[in-house]
N, C-alpha and C positions, 0 to 999 in steps of 0.2 A: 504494500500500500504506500501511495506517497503523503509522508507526512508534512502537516500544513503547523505552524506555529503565528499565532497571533502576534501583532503586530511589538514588537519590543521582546517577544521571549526567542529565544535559541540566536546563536551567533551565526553570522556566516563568513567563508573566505570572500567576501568581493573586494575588487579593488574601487577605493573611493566611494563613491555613491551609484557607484556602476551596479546593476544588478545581472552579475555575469555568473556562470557555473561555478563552481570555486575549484581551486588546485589540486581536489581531489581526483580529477577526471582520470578514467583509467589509460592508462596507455592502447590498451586495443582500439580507445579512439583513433585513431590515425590509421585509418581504412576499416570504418567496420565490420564488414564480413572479412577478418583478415581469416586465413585458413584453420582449421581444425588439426591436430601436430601444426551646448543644445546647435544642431549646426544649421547653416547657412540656409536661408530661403530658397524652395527648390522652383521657384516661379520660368517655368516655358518647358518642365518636366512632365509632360503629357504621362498620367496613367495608362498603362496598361493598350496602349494604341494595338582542382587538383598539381597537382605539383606538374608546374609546367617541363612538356617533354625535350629530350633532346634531339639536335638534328639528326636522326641517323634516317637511311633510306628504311621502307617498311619491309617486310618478308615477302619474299616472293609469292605471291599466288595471290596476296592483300592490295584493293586499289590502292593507288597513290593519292596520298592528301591533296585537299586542294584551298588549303587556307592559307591566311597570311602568317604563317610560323614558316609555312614550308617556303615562303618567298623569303622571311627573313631568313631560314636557316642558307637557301641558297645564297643569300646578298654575303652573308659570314664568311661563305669559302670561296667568293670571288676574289680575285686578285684589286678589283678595281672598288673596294669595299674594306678597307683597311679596317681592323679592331679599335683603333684609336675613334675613328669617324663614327663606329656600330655606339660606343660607349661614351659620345657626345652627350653633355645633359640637354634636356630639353626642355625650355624654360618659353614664356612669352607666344608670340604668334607661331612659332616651330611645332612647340606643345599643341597649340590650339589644331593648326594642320597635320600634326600627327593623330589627332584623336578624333577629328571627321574622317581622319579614314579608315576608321575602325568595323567594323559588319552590322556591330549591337545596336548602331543608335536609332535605327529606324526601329527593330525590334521593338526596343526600349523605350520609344517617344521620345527621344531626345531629339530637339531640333538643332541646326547647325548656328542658329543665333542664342539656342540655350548655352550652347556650349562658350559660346564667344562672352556671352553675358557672363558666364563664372567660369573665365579661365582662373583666377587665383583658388579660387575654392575647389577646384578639379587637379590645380598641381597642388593647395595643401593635402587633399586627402590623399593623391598619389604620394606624397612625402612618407605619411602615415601607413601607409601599407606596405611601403618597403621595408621602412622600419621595423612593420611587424613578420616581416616576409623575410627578415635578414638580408634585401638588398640595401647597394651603396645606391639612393637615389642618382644623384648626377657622376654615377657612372654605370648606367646598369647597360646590360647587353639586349639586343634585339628580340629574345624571348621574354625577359622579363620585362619589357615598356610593352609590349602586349600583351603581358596577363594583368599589370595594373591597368592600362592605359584603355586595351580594345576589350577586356573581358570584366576582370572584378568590378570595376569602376562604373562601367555603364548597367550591370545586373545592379549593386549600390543603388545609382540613382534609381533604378525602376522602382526597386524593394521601399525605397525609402516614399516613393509619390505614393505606392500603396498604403504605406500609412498614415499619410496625409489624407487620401481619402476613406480609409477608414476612419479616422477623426473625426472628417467633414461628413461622416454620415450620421455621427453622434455615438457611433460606439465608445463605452468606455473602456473595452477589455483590451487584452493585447491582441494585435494583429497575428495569428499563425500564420506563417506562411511553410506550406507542403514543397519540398525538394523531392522530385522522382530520380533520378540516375543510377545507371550499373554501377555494378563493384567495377574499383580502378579507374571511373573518367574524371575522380577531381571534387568530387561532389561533398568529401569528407572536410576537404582544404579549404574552399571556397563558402560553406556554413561556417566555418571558425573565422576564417579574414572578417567577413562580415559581424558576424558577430563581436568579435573584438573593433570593427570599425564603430558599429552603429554605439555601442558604451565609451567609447574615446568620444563619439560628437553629444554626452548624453543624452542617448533614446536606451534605454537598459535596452541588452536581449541577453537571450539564453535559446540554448539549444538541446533537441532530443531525438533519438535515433529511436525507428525502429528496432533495430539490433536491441535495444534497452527493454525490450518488451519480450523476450525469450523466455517460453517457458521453462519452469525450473528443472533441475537436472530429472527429476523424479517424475513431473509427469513428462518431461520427452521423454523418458523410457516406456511409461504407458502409453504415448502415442503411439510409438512404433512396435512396440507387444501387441497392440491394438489394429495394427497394418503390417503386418511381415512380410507380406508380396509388397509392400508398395517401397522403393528406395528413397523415390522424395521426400520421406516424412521419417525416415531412419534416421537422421540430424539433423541439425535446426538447419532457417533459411526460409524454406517456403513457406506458401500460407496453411497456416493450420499449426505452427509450430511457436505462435507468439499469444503472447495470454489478452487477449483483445483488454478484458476488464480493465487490464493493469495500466493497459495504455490509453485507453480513452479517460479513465478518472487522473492519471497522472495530468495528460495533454488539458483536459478539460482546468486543472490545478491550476495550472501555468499561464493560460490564460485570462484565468479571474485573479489573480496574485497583481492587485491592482493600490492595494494598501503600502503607505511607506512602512517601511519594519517589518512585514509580514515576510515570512519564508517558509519554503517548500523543499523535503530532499528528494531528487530525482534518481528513481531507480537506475542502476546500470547490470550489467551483464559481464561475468568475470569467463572469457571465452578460454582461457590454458586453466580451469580445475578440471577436474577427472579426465586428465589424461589428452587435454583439448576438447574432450566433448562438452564441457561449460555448464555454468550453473548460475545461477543468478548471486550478485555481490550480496555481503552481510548489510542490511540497512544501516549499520552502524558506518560502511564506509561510502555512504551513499552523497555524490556530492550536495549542497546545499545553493540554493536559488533566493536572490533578495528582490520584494517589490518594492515598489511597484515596473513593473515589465511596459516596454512597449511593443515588443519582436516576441515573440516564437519561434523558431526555425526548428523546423522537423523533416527530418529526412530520412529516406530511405532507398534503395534499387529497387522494390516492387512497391513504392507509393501510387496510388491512385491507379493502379491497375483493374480493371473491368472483368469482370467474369463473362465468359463466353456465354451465351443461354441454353447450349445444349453442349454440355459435360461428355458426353459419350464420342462426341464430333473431337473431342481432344486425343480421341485412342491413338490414332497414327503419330502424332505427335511424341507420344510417349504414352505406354500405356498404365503409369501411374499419376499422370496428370489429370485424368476427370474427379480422381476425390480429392484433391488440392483446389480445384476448378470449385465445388461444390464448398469447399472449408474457404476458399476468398470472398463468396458471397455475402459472409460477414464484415467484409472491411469497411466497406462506405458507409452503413451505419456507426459503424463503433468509433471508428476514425476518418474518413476523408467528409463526412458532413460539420467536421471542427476546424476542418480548413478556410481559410479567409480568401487567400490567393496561390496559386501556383508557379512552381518555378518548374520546368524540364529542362534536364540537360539530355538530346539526344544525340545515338551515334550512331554511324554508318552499319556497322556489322556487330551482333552481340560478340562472334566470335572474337574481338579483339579485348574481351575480357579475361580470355585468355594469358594475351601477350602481357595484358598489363600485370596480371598475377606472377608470370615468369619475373617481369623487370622487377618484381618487390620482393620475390624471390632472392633474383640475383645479387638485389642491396642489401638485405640479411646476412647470405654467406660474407659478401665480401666485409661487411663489419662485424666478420665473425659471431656472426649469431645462424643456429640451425635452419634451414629451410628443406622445403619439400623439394623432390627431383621433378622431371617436367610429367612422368607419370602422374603423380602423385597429383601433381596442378591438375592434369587433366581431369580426374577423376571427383576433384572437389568443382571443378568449375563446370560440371556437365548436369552434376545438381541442377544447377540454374538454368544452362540453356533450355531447356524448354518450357518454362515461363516466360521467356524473354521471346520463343518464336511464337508463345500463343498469344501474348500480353501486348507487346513492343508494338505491332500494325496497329493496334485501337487506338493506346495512347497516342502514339504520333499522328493517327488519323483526324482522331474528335478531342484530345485531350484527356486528362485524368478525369475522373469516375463526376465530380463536383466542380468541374472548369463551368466558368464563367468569363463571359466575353467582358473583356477591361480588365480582368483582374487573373488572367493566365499569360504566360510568360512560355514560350519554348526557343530552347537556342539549339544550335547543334555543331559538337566538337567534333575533331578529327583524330586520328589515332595518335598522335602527342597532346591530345586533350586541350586543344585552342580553337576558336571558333572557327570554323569555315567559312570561306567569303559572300556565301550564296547561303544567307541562311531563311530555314522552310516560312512560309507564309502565315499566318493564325489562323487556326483551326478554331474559334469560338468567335 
């Protein structure tokens, strides 16, 4: 259960009057399905109208990106495109014409006189996010002024006009706003930037992961006692394997956490107890939430996913997919009807969930910590494909399960997880 303390009893870790997660956050935050083993006026910001990759070429048989990373990783190993010039700062009308030509703004509403009207306030928050990103602002390289500059920056502004109009509608709760994306495009990195942005300009937020909602080690063993033919429901992940209750009374918490003083601890999910199969943390180290909240951020890979209407029609798919199909049916009541707005991050092929699993892989061993062999990826990441080949077509079609036109958001990354230049039209 998440417990709620009146306004003035229980302490929390926030910094300032920021009402952030505290420093308890587990480490598995940082990709959570990792494997088993006041600011600035946002006036001309139209509502609602991951660790950046590196250059390398993709794997054979994978299209080839076609975003502005794959332009800057070319311009990098041109001769006629010196590191000195890549690592220029950019300050002034350079700033301004680097950031129209960015994919999001149209996405975003942001017009090209908005942008002009707060260039200072678009390079102090770029300041601010390198900061938090551990870059050298006026020396950063070509991928990193496009993840502050074409990607976090213009999601920012959008996120932030949403709550502008949720304000102007008289709501007084926090804004949720639902994140859909796979494991590995980013989605884990890009709710914390933000999150830590929107409490640096104070708008409190805080964040919640499906992952955070796993049932306990005990009953996923009666789940899957309960389903022995079925593999999708063998380990957590899919739907039917997360305690709905827990996460709609939590989410519902966090929303109404509208009192100064008042706090809330946010259940988490300890994924290395028994052996990696995971258990839910002791409530004693559960971090703690301070209101009053302006943000929500909840995220998950199978957010706002739609159940198919006929379960049986999922068998070629995989033929333990129709009783996961029938166990999703619960989610838009329990949780995407607590949604305010949505964010997507889509991507080209699920299979490059894959690649990205290998690359977190290969950063483990090489800083000496265990990882799985590429078998081992395969077998955990197959879990999921086929949720992603029954789920992925609706969502990108019509939007999550409660999209709303003005207040849904879809971008779409490429396989070094930076936006694409041609990004899809609105679906609501």
């Amino acid at each position: 259960m998440t417990h709620i303390n009146a306004p003035g009893g229980g302490g929390s870790a926030m910094r300032g009057a920021h009402a952030r997660v505290s420093a308890q956050r587990s480490p598995a935050r940082s990709g959570r399905n990792s494997p088993m083993p006041q600011a600035a006026p946002h006036a001309g910001f139209a509502a609602g109208s991951g660790a950046a990759g590196t250059c390398t070429a993709p794997p054979v048989g994978l299209p080839r990106p076609s975003s502005l990373l794959s332009l800057a990783c070319a311009a990098s190993a041109s001769p006629s495109s010196p590191t000195a010039a890549l690592r220029a700062p950019l300050t002034g009308e350079q700033l301004v014409s680097y950031i129209l030509e960015g994919p999001l703004l149209g996405s975003c509403g942001i017009s090209a006189d908005a942008v002009r009207g707060a260039a200072g306030e678009w390079e102090r928050l770029g300041r601010q996010l390198a900061l938090q990103l551990g870059f050298e602002h006026d020396a950063m390289d070509a991928v990193e002024k496009l993840r502050i500059y074409h990607y976090y920056l213009p999601v920012y502004w959008w996120a932030a006009a949403q709550l502008d109009v949720h304000r102007a509608a008289g709501h007084k709760t926090a804004l949720v706003l639902g994140i859909s994306a796979p494991q590995g495009c980013g989605k884990t990195t890009i709710v914390e930037q933000l999150e830590l942005l929107f409490n640096w300009l104070g708008r409190p937020a805080a964040s919640v992961s499906i992952d955070d909602f796993y049932l306990t080690h005990a009953d996923q063993n009666a789940l899957a006692a309960a389903n022995p033919g079925n593999r999708l429901l063998q380990l957590r992940g899919n739907a039917g394997t997360h305690d709905l209750a827990l996460g709609t009374e939590t989410i519902k918490t966090l929303r109404n956490l509208t009192a100064p003083g008042a706090t809330a601890a946010v259940p988490r999910y300890n994924k290395s107890a028994f052996g990696g199969r995971g258990d839910r943390a002791e409530p004693s180290s559960w971090p703690v939430v301070s209101g009053p909240l302006d943000v929500v951020f909840f995220e998950g890979w199978m957010s706002g996913f739609a159940p198919v209407p006929d379960s049986a029609a999922l068998a070629p798919i995989d033929p333990a997919l129709p009783v996961v199909n029938e166990q999703l049916r619960g989610y838009r009541a329990a949780w995407d009807e607590l949604v305010d707005s949505w964010l997507v991050i889509r991507i080209g092929d699920p299979q490059w969930v894959f690649k990205w699993r290998l690359q977190a892989e290969e950063r483990m061993k090489a800083g000496g910590k265990a990882g799985m062999s590429a078998e081992q990826i395969a077998d955990f990441v197959s879990r999921f494909i086929p949720a992603y080949s029954a789920y992925l077509p609706g969502l990108y079609g019509a939007g999550p399960t409660t999209a709303r036109s003005g207040r849904t958001l879809i971008i779409e990354v490429d396989q070094n997880r930076s936006p694409v230049a041609q990004q899809p039209k609105p679906v609501v």
